[in-house]
C-alpha positions in Angstrom: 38.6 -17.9 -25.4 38.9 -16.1 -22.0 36.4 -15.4 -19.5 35.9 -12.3 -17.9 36.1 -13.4 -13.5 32.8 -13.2 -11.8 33.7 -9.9 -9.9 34.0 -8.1 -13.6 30.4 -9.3 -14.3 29.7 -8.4 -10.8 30.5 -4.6 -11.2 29.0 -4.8 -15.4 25.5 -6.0 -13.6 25.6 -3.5 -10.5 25.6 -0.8 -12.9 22.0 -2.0 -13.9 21.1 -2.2 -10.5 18.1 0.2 -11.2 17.1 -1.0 -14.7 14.8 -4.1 -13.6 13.8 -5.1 -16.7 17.3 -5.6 -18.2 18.7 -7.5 -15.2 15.8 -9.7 -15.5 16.3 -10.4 -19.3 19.8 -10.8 -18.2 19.7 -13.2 -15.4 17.4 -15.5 -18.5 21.1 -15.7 -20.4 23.1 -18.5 -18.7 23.3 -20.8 -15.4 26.0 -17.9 -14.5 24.7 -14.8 -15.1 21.9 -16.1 -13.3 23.5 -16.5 -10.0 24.9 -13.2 -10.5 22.0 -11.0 -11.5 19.8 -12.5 -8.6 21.4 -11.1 -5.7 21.5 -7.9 -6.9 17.8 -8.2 -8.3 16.9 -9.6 -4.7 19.5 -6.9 -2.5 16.5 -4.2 -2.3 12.9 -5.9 -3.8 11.0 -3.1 -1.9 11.9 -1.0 -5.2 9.8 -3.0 -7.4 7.1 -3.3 -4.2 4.2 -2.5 -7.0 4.8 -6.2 -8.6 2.2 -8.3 -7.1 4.4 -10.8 -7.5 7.0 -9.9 -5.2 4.1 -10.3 -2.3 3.3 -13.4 -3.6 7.3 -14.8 -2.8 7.0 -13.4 -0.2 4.4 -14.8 1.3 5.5 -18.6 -0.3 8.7 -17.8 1.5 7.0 -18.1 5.1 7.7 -20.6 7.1 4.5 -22.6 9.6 4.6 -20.2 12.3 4.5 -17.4 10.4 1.9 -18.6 8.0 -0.3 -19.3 10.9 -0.9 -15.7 11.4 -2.3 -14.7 8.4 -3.9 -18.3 7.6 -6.1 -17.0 10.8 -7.3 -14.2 9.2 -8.9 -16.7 6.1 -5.6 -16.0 3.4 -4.6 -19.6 1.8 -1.0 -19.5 0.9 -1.1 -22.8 -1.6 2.3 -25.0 -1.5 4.7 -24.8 -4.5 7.5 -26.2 -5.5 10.6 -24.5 -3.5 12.3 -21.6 -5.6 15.6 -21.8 -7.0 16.8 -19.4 -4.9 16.2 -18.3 -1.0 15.6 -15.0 -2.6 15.4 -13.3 0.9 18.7 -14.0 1.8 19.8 -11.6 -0.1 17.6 -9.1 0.9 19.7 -5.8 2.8 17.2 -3.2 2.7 13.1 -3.4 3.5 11.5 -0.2 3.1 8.0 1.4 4.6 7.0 1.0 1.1 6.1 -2.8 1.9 2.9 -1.8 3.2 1.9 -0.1 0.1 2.8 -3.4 -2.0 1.0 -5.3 0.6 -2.3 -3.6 0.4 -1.8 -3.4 -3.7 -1.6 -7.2 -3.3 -4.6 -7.4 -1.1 -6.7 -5.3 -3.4 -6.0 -7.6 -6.3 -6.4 -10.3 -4.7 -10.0 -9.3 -3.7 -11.2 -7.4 -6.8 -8.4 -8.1 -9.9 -8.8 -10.4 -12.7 -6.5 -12.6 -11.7 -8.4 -15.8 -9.9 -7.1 -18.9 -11.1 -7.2 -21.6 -8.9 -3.0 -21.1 -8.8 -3.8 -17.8 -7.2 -3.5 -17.2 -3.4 -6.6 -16.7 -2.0 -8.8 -14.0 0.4 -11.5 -16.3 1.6 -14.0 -13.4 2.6 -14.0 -9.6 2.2 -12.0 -8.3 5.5 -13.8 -5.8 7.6 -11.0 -4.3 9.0 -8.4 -4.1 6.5 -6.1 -2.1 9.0 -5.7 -5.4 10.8 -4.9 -7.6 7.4 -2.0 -5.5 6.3 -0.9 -5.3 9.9 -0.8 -8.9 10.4 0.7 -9.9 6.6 3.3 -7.1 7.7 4.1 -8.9 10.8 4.2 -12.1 8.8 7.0 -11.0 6.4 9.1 -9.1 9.2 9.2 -12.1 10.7 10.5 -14.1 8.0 12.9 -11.5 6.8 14.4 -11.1 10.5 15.0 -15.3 9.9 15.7 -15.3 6.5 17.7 -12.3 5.5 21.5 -12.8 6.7 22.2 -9.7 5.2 19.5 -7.5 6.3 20.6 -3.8 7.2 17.7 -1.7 7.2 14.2 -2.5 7.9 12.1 0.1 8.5 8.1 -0.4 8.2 4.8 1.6 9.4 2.5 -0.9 11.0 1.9 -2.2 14.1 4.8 -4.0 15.9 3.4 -7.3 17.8 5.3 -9.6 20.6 6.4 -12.3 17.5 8.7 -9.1 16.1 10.3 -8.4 19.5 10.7 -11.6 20.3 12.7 -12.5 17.0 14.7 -9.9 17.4 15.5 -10.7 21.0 16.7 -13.8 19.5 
């Protein structure tokens, strides 16, 4: 039996590139297609920005100076076993959408069913909300300017603080 070279799965999967749920159910099929399907699931997340979930990797992805930020502003981030995958290095592109999936994530968080004790948690209602998505923004900028060796575009709507500049400086 032959098998078909990584690069001829490589061009099969990128043709999926858009159909989320059948990369996902494809990446569950072997070790191989796994580390395939993953960059390419991974190369623009900001697509699938309305999956609470992504916010949640996200925010497990930060590293101590970045959690700091938003651990100021009351937000536990809970430790977890390390992922698989450092799925923001493969990120290329981060969209202005992020602040829409952040403040879906936020309102969730606050007001959805989900509150087990595995869930991330808001301490206290947030008067200024502005200033919450600004600084969870900030956060994940920040991670994805240290994270993401592949990063192209990043373009985002909130405020830009000193931490940015000075990463970018870098």
């Amino acid at each position: 039996m032959t098998k078909l070279p990584t690069e001829c799965f490589l061009k099969i999967f990128n043709n999926f590139r858009n159909d989320y749920k059948n990369l996902f159910s494809f990446l569950l099929v072997n070790r191989h297609w796994c580390r395939i399907i993953v960059p390419i699931l991974w190369n623009e997340p900001t697509i699938y920005i309305r999956d609470r979930r992504l916010i949640k990797i996200y925010l497990l992805s930060l590293n101590a100076e970045e959690r700091a930020l938003i651990t100021s502003l009351k937000i536990i981030v809970r430790k977890y076993p390390k992922p698989l995958f450092e799925y923001t290095s493969y990120t290329r592109n981060v969209g202005y959408k992020l602040t829409d999936g952040i403040k879906d994530w936020i309102y969730y968080e606050k007001y959805g069913a989900n509150k087990s004790k595995n869930s991330i948690l808001i301490r206290e209602v947030i008067k200024d909300e502005d200033e919450l998505v600004d600084t969870i923004e900030c956060s994940l900028v920040a991670m994805f300017l240290r994270t993401s060796k592949k990063l192209r575009n990043l373009t985002f709507s909130g405020k830009i603080n000193e931490m940015i500049f000075e990463r970018l400086y870098r």
